[in-house]
C-alpha positions in Angstrom: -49.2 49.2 -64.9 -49.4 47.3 -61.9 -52.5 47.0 -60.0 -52.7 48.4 -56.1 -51.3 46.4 -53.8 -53.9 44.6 -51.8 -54.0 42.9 -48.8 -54.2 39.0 -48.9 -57.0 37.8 -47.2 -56.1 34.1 -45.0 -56.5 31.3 -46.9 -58.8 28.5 -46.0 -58.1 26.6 -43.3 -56.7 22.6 -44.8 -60.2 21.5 -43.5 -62.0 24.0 -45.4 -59.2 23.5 -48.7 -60.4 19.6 -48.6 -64.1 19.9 -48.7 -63.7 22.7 -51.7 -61.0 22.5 -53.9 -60.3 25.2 -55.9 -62.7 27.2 -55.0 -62.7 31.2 -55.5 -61.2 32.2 -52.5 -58.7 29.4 -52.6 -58.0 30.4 -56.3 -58.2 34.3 -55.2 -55.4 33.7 -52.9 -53.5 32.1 -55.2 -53.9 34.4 -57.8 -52.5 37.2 -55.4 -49.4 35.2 -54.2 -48.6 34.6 -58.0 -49.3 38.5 -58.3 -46.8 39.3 -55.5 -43.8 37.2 -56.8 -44.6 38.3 -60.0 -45.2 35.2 -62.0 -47.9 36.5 -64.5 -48.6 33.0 -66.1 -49.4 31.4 -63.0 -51.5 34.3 -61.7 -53.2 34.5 -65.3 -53.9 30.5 -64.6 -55.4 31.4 -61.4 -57.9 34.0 -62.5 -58.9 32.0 -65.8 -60.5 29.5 -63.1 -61.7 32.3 -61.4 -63.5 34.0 -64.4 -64.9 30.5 -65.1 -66.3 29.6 -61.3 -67.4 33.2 -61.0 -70.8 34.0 -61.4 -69.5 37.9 -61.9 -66.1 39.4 -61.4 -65.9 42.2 -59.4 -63.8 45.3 -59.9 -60.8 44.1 -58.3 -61.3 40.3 -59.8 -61.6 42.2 -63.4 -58.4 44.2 -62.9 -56.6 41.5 -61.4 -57.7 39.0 -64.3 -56.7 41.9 -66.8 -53.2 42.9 -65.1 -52.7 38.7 -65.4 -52.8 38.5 -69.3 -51.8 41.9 -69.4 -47.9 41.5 -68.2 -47.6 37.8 -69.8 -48.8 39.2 -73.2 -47.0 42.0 -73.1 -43.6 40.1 -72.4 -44.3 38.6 -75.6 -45.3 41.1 -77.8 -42.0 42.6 -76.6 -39.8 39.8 -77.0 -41.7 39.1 -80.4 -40.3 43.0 -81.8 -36.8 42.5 -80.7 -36.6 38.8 -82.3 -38.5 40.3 -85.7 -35.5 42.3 -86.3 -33.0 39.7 -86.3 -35.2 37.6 -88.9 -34.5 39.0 -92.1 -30.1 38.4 -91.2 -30.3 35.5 -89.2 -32.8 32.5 -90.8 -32.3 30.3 -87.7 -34.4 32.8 -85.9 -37.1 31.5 -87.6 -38.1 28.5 -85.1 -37.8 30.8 -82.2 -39.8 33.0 -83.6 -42.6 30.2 -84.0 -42.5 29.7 -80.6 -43.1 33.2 -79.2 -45.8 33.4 -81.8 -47.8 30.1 -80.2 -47.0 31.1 -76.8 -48.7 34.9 -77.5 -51.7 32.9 -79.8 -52.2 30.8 -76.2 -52.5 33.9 -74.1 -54.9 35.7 -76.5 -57.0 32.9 -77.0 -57.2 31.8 -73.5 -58.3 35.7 -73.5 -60.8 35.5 -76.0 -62.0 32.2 -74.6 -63.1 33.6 -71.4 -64.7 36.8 -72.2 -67.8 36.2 -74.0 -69.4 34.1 -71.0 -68.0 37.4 -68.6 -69.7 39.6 -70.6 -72.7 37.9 -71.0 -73.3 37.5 -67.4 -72.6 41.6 -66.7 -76.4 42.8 -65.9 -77.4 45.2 -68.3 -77.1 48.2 -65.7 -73.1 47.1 -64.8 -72.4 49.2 -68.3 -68.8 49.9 -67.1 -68.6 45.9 -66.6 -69.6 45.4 -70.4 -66.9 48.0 -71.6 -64.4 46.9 -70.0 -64.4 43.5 -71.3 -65.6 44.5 -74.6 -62.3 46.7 -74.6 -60.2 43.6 -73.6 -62.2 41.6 -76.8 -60.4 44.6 -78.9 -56.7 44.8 -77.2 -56.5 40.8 -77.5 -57.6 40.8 -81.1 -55.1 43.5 -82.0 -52.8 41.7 -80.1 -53.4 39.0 -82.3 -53.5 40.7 -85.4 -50.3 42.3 -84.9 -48.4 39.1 -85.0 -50.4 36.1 -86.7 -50.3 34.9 -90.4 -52.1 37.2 -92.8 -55.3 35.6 -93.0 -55.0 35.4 -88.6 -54.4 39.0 -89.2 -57.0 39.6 -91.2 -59.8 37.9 -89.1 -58.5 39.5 -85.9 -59.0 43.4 -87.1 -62.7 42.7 -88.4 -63.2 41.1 -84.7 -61.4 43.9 -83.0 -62.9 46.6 -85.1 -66.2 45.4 -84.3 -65.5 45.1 -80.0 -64.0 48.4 -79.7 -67.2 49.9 -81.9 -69.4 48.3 -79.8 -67.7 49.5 -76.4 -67.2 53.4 -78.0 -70.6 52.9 -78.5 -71.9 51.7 -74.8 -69.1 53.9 -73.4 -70.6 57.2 -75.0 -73.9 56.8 -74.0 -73.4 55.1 -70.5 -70.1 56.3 -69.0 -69.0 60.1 -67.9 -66.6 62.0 -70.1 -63.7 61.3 -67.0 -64.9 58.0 -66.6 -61.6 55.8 -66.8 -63.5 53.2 -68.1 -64.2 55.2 -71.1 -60.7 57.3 -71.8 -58.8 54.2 -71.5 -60.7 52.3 -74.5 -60.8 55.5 -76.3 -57.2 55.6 -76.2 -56.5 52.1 -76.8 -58.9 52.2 -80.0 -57.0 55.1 -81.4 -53.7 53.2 -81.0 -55.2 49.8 -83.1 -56.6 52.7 -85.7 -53.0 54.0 -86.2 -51.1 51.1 -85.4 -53.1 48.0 -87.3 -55.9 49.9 -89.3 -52.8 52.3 -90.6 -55.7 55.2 -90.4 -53.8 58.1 -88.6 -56.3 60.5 -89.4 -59.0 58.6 -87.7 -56.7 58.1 -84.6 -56.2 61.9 -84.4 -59.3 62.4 -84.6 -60.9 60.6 -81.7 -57.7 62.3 -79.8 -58.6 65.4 -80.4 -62.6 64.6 -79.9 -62.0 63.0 -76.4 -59.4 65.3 -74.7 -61.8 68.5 -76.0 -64.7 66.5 -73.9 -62.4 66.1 -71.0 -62.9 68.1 -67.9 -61.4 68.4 -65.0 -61.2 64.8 -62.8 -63.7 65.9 -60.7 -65.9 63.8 -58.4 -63.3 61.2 -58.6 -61.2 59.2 -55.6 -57.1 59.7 -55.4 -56.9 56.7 -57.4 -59.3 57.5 -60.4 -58.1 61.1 -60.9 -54.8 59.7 -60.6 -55.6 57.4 -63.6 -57.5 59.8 -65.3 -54.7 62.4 -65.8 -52.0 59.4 -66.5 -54.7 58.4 -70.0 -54.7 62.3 -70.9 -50.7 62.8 -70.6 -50.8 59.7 -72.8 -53.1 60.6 -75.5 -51.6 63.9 -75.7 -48.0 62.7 -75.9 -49.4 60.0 -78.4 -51.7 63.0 -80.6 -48.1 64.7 -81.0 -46.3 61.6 -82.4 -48.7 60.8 -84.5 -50.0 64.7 -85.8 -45.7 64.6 -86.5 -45.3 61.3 -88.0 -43.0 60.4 -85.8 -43.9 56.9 -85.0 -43.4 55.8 -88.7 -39.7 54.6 -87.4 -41.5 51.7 -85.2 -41.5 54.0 -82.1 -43.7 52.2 -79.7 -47.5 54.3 -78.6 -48.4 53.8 -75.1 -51.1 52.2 -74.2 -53.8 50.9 -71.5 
């Protein structure tokens, strides 16, 4: 999903570029011209540097560092399926393969690399801060675990498991029932359950459990209710694949 347009703010003047290179706003800028022509690698670049400068991300810093990895990963994982099943009839797929594989390991790690310092420096009170990144600790471990070696593999889901536990955890007790926040981890937690854990009943389960605790969007801007009932469509449309089986054929689950 692409984030909201947003306006670019001017970039510093060349006087102001000299005396501090790289800075946030110059990497801001950056990051949002990258965004605009659509060149996910360079924007992820961008934001790395920001995450790292940055004392805290705000909202639209976290989304934009999230939407970054998001579409450069993704373009892997997808490339990764379709290559995957030409491996088994054509051996000289192999190296090519390899390649997709490092490039997806670099993106998740550079990931993984950032996030423990992010959420460390969320305050205690910014709980929808902690979830979110603690929800991006799970999706880039899965991510990981989806495609490495079998002992990669093996690491990834213990390290995933134990993210998206920890966010369920902060997201019960901290964030509303509509809270985006919350409904999108819940449904990308039930997607590694089914998915990488291979525990379908467990998925179905916290399906079930959060759409019964959702209300109505209320209280929420446009663009939050909007996200809101885009989660729910999914998590229904993904509790009737999986309460059918129907997904056992490699059909791909949506996801945050």
């Amino acid at each position: 999903r692409r984030c909201p347009e947003r306006c670019l703010s001017s970039p510093p003047c060349a006087h102001a570029s000299s005396r501090m290179s790289a800075s946030r706003s110059d990497l801001l800028f950056m990051a949002q011209i990258a965004e605009q022509a659509e060149r996910w690698d360079d924007m992820r670049e961008y934001m790395s540097r920001v995450a790292k400068v940055a004392q805290e991300l705000d909202t639209v810093e976290r989304n934009m560092l999230s939407q970054a990895f998001k579409e450069s990963v993704n373009a892997r994982r997808l490339a990764l399926r379709e290559v995957r099943r030409s491996l088994d009839v054509l051996p000289r797929v192999v190296e090519y393969h390899g390649k997709l594989q490092e490039e997806l390991t670099e993106c998740c790690e550079g990931m993984l690399e950032i996030l423990p310092e992010l959420t460390g420096k969320a305050s205690d009170a910014d709980v929808e801060g902690k979830v979110f990144y603690l929800k991006l600790m799970g999706d880039y471990c899965r991510y990981l675990a989806e495609f490495g070696t079998p002992d990669e593999s093996a690491s990834a889901v213990e390290q995933a498991k134990g993210a998206y536990s920890q966010a369920m955890a902060l997201a019960t007790s901290g964030l509303g029932d509509c809270h985006p926040g919350r409904l999108g981890l819940a449904l990308n937690y039930a997607v590694f359950q089914n998915e990488v854990l291979k525990d379908r009943g467990s998925a179905i389960a916290l399906a079930k459990e959060t759409l019964a605790d959702l209300a109505a969007p209320a209280g929420l801007d446009d663009e939050n209710a909007a996200v809101v009932i885009d989660i729910k469509q999914i998590l229904e449309e993904n509790l009737k694949l999986w309460q059918a089986g129907s997904n056992d054929d490699g059909t791909q689950i949506e996801e945050m």
